[in-house]
C-alpha positions in Angstrom: 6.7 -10.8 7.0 4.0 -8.5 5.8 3.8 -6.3 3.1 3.3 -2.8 3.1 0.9 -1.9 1.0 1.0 1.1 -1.0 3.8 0.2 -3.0 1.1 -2.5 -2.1 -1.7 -3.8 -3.7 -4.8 -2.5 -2.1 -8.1 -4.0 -1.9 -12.2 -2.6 -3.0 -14.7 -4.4 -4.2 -14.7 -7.5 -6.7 -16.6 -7.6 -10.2 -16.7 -8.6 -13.9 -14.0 -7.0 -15.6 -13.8 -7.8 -19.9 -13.7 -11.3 -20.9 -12.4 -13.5 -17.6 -10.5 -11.3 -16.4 -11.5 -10.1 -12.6 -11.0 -6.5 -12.1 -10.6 -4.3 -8.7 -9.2 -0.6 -8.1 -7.3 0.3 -5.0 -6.6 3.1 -3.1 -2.7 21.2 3.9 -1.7 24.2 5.4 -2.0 24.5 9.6 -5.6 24.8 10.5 -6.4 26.3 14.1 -9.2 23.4 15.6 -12.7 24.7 16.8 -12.4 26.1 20.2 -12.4 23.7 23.2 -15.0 23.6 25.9 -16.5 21.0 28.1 -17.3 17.7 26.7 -20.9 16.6 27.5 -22.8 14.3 24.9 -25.2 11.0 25.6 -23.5 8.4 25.4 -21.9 7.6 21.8 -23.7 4.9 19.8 -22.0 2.5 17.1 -23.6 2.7 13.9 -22.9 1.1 10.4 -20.1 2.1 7.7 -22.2 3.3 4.5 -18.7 4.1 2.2 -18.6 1.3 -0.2 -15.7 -0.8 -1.1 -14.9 1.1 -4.0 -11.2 3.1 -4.2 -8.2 2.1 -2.5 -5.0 3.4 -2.3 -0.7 1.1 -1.8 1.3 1.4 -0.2 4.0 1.1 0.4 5.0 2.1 0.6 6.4 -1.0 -0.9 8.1 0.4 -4.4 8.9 -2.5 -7.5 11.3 -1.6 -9.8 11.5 -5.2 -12.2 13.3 -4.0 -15.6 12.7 -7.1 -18.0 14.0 -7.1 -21.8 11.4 -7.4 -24.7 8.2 -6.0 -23.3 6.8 -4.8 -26.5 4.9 -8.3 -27.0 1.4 -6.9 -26.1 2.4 -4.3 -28.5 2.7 -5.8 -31.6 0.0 -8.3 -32.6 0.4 -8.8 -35.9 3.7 -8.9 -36.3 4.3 -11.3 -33.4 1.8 -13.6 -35.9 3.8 -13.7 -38.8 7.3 -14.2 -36.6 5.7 -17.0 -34.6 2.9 -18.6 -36.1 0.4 -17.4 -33.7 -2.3 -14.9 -33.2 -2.6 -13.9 -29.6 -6.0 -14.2 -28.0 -8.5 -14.3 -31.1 -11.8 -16.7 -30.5 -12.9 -18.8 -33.0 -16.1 -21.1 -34.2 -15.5 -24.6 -33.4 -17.3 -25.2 -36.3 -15.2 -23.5 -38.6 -11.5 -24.8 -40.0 -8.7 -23.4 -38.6 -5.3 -22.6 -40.3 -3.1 -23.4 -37.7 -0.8 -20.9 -39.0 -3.2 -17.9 -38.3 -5.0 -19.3 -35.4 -4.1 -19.2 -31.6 -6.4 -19.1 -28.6 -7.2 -16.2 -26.9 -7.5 -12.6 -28.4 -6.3 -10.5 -31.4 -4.3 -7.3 -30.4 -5.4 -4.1 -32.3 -2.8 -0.9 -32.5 -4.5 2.6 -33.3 -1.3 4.6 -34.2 0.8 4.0 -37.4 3.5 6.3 -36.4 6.7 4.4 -36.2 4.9 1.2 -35.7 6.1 -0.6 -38.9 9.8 0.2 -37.7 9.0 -0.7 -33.6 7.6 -4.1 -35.0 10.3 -5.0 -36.9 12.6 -4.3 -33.7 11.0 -6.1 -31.9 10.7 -9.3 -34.3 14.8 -9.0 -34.2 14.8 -8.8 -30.6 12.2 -11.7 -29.6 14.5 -14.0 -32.5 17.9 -12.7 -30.5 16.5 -14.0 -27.2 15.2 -17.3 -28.8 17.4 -18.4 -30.5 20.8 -16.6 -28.5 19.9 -16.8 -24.6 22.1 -19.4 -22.8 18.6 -21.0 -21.7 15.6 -22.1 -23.8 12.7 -21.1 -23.0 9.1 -21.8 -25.3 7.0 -19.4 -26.8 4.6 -18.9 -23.7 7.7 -19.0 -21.2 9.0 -15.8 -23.4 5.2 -14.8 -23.8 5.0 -14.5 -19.8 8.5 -12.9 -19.5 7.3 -10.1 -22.0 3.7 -9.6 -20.1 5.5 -9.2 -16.8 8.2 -6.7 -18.4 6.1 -4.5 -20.5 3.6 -3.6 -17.2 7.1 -3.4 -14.9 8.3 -0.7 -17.6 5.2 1.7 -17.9 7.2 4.5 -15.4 5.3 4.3 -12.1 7.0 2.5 -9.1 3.3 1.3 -8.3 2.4 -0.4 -11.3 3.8 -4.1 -11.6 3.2 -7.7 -12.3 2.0 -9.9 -9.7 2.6 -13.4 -9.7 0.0 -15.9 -8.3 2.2 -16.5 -5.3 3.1 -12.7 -4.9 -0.8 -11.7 -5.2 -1.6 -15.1 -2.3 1.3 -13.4 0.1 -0.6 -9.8 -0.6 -4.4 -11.2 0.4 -2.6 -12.9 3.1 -1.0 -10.4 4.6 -4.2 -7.8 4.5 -6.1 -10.7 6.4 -4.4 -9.9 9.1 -3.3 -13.9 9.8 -0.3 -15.2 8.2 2.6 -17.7 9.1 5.9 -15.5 9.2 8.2 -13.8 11.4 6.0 -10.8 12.0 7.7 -7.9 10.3 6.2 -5.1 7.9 8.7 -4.2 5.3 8.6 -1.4 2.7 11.1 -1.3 -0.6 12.4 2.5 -0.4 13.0 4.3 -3.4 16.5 3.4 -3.2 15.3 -0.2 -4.0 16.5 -1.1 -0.4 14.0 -3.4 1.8 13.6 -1.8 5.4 11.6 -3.2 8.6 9.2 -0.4 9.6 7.2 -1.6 11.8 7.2 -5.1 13.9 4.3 -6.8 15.1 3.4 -6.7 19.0 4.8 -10.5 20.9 6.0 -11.5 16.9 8.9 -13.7 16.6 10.8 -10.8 15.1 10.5 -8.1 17.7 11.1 -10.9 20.4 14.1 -12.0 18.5 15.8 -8.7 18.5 14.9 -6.7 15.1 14.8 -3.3 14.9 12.7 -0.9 12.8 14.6 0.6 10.4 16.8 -2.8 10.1 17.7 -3.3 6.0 17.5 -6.9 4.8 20.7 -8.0 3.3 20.7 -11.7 2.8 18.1 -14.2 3.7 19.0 -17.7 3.9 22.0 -16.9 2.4 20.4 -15.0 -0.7 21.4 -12.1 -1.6 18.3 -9.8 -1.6 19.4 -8.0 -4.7 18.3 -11.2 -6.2 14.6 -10.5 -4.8 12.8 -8.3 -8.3 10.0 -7.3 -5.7 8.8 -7.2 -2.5 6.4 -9.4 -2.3 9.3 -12.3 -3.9 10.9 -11.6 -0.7 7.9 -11.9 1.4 7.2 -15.0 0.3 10.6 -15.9 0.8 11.0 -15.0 4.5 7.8 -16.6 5.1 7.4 -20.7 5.2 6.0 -23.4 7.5 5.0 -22.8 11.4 7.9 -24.2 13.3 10.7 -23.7 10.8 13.7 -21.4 11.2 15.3 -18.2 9.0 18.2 -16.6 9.1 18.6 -13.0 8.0 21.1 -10.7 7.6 20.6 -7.1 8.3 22.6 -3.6 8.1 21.2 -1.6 11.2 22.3 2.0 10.6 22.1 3.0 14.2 24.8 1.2 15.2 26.5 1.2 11.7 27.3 -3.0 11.0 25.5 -6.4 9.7 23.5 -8.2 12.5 22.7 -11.6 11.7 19.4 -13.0 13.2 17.3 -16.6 13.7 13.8 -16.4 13.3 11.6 -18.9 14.4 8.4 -18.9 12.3 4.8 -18.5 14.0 1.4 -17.7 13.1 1.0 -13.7 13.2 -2.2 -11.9 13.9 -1.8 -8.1 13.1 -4.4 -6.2 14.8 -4.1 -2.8 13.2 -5.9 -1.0 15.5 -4.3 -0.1 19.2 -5.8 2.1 21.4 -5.8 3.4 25.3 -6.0 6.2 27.4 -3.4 8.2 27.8 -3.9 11.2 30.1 -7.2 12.4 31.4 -9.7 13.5 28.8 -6.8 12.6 25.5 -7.5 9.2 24.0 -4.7 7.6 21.9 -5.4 5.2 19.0 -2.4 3.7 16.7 -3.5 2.4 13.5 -0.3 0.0 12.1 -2.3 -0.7 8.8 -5.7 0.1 6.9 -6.4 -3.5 6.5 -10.1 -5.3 6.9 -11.8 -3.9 9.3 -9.7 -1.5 10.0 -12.5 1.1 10.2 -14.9 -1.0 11.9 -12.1 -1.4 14.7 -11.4 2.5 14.7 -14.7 3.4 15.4 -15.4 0.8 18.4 -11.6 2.1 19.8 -13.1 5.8 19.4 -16.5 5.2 21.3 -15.0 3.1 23.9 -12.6 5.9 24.8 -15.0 8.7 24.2 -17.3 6.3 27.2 -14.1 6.5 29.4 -13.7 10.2 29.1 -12.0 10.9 26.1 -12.6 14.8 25.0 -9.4 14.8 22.4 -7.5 11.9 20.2 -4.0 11.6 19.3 -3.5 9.2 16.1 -0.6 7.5 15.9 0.0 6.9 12.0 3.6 6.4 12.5 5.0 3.0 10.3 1.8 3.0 8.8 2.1 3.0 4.8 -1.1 2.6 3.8 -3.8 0.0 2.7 -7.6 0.0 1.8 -8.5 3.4 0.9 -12.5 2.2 1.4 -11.5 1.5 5.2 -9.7 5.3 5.3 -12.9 7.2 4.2 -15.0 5.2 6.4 -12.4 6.6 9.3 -13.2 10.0 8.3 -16.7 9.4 8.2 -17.0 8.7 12.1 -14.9 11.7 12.3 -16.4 14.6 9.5 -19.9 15.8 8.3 -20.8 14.9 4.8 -17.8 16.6 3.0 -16.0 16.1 -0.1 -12.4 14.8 1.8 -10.0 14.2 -2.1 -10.6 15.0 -5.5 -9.5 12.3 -8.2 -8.2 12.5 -11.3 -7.4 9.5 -13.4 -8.1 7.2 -16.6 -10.4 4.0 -16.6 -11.4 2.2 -20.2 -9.1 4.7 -22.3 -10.8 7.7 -20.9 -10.0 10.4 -18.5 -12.2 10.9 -15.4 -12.7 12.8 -12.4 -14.4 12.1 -9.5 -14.9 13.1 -5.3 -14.6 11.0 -2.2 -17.2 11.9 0.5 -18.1 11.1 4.1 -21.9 10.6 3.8 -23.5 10.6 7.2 -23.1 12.7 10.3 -20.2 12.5 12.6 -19.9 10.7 15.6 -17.7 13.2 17.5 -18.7 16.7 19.0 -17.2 19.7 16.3 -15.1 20.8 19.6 -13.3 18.2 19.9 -9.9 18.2 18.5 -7.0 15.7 17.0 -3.3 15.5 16.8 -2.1 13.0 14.0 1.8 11.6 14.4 3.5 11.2 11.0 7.3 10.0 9.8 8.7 9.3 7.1 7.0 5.9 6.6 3.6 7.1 6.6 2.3 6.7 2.9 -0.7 6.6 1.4 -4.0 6.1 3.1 -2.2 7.4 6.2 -1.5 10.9 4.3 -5.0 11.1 2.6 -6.4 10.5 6.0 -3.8 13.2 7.6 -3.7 15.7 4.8 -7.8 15.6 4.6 -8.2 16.3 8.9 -5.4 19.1 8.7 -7.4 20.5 5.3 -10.7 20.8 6.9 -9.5 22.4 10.3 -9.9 19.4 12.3 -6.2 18.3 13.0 -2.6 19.2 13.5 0.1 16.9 12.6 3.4 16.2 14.8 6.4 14.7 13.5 8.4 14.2 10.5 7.8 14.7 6.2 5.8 11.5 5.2 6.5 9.5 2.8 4.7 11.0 -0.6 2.2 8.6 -2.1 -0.9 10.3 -4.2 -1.5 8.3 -6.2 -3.9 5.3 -6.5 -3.5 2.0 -8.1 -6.4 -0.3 -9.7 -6.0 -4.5 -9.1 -6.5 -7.0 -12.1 -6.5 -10.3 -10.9 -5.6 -12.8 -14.6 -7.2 -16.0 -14.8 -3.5 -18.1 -13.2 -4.3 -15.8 -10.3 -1.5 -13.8 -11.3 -2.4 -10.2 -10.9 -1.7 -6.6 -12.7 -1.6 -3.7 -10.4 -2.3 0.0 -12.5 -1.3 3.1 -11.4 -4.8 4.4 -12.0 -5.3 7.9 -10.9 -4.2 11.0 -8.6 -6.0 12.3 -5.2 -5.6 15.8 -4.3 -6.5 16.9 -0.9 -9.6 19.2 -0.1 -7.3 22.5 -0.5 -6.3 21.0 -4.1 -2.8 19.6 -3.2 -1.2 16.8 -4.0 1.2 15.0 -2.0 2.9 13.2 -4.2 6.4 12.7 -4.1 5.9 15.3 -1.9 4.7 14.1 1.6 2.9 16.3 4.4 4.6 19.0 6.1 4.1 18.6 9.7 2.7 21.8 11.6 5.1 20.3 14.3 8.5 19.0 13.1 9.6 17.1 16.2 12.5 14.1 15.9 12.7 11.4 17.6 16.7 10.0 18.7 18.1 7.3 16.8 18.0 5.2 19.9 14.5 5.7 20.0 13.4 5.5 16.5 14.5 1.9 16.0 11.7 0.8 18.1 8.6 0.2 17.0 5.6 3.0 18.2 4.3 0.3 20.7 7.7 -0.2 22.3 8.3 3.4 23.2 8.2 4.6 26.5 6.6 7.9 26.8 9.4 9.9 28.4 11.1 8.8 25.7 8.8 9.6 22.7 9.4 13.1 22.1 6.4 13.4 19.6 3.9 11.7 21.2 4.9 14.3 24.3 4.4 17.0 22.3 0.9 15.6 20.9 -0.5 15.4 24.7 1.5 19.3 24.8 -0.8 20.2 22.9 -4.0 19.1 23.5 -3.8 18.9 27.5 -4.7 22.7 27.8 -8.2 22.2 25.4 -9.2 19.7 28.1 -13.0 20.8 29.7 
């Protein structure tokens, strides 16, 4: 099982954040295309990716929705001294004698407003002495300590900010490796807080076993999965030893009952990037996922079609909910001339900020030639920024159904435990100055696909039978030199 990242944690580059703490951030209206004409260029040449790993973007489309009692702790510092005989986080000499009364390792909290704050400290004081002393389990001070850090960053409002635990944050590096020991399926949480397959790995043990996309998990190894807080619980879950067997139960809405299915686990490779021709002169490229290399693997799949002929692309971002936002601009930056392709809006160290992602270096591609993106309503993320931002700038159309709605962009704290914090950090807007979120992309082209067909996964479609990518080749066929 993989997990989709933009409810996902997303990945940029690694450095120093405060103390030990290690610190990462994440990640239109129709436009008519530049008018066809014959295709004749040298030979395209590779060349490096100069975007640096710096802002990425979740998921998934993955949403966590983990309501825990008493997250005021990291509220209320001194209070939580005189309650429980400790000071949270403050550094001392060695040299110096310590009253173990006052004393704790690690730091001191400091709280800037005084409004209400005598009253919401002595709440929680009552609260924290309720649970300790009242719960039908014991649990010590740093057991309670733990369950308060995990609820107070679950509680903040955004679906996309959570608590990571180190075996949560493992199955999320894992599974943006591309290599993991599962059953081969990408999941997302909905906003409903249900967990639905939407897309299944090529030869995986799950699509040769018989589940569908669109399948929703109801028990796994005989556990509920209302008892599964997050996605990545579940994840780790369904996944186990190479060899070893699951058993899940799903609901699959296009036939309307509970399917119960027996997974053999194997080692899955996701390669994210699919490609082929697929008429004469229209290349076809599916991206499942903007994991590593993602971009590195786009732009070899572009020049090898553009060397077999290819004058126009269809992109198949269908089931694709997001990932690396670094690995997204770098995509646009085979594709666009140095161009400002989102606008961002966020806070970073208490402060507000604003700030432009940019292609940097010509493109690759002649301006005539032209692109049909395929959407649905799985699509999140990355996969709209990179839509949204082709449609914006004249250079694409999109075909299919309302994406998912994810603008915003999330920034990765990995804690000391190698337990992890993920922040909902800032907002994109796209380069016409809209934002998508909880919103999704219009397509230009609202076509449908059957239920019969939707349950498959894009690679299992036939193309008689895939009624949007028809309707991409519709349209670009006639621009054909």
């Amino acid at each position: 099982m993989n997990i989709n990242k933009d409810q996902g944690p997303d990945k940029a580059e690694w450095g120093q954040g405060e103390g030990n703490y290690l610190h990462r951030q994440m990640i239109g209206p129709e436009a008519s295309p530049p008018s066809p004409g014959p295709f004749q260029a040298p030979p395209p040449k590779k060349r490096k990716l100069f975007w640096p790993l710096f802002l990425a973007v979740l998921l998934t489309a993955s949403l966590t929705f983990v309501l825990t009692a008493s997250a005021g702790y990291l509220f209320y510092g001194d209070a939580i001294r005189a309650s429980m005989g400790s000071r949270p986080g403050q550094t001392t000499d060695p040299s110096q004698p310590k009253d173990p009364e006052a004393v704790k390792d690690g730091f001191t909290l400091t709280f800037t407003d005084e409004e209400g704050l005598e009253e919401a400290l002595d709440k929680f004081k009552t609260v924290y002495n309720l649970l300790q002393d009242n719960y039908y389990q014991a649990f010590n001070d740093a057991q309670m300590i733990d369950k308060m850090t995990e609820g107070l960053v679950n509680q903040m409002g955004s679906p996309y900010t959570f608590y990571l635990t180190p075996e949560y944050h493992e199955t999320v590096e894992d599974s943006m490796k591309g290599e993991y020991y599962g059953i081969g399926a990408i999941v997302m949480r909905d906003r409903d807080g249900s967990y639905i397959v939407n897309d299944l790995i090529p030869g995986g043990p799950a699509e040769a076993t018989g589940l569908f996309v669109g399948d929703i998990f109801v028990k796994v190894d005989g556990r509920d999965v209302s008892q599964f807080e997050e996605l990545g619980e579940l994840a780790a879950f369904v996944r186990g030893e190479e060899g070893s067997q699951v058993t899940l139960v799903v609901f699959r809405p296009v036939e309307n009952r509970e399917v119960t299915l027996r997974i053999t686990r194997q080692k899955v490779t996701n390669v994210s990037v699919r490609y082929r021709i697929l008429d004469q002169g229209v290349g076809y490229i599916h991206m499942t996922e903007f994991s590593d290399h993602a971009a590195e693997n786009f732009e070899d799949a572009l020049l090898d079609l553009m060397n077999q002929g290819a004058q126009h692309f269809v992109i198949d971002l269908r089931n694709n909910g997001g990932g690396y936002a670094h690995e997204c601009i770098n995509m646009l930056d085979v594709l666009l001339p140095p161009v400002t392709v989102a606008t961002i809006q966020g806070r970073e160290g208490g402060q507000a900020y604003e700030d432009e992602w940019k292609t940097r270096t010509a493109a690759l591609v002649p301006d005539e030639m032209s692109f049909v993106i395929l959407l649905n309503q799985y699509s999140a993320s990355a996969s709209e920024l990179f839509a949204g931002a082709l449609r914006d700038l004249g250079r694409a159309v999109i075909v299919g159904e309302q994406s998912f709605g994810k603008g915003v962009g999330t920034m990765m704290w990995q804690l000391p435990d190698k337990s992890a914090v993920q922040i909902t950090g800032f907002e994109y807007f796209l380069p016409k100055g809209e934002s998508i979120d909880e919103i999704g992309l219009t397509p230009d082209y609202k076509v449908e696909l059957s239920a019969e067909v939707e349950v498959k996964a894009p690679n299992q479609r036939t193309l008689e039978e895939d009624t949007q990518l028809q309707k991409a080749l519709e349209l670009l066929k006639p621009k054909v030199g």
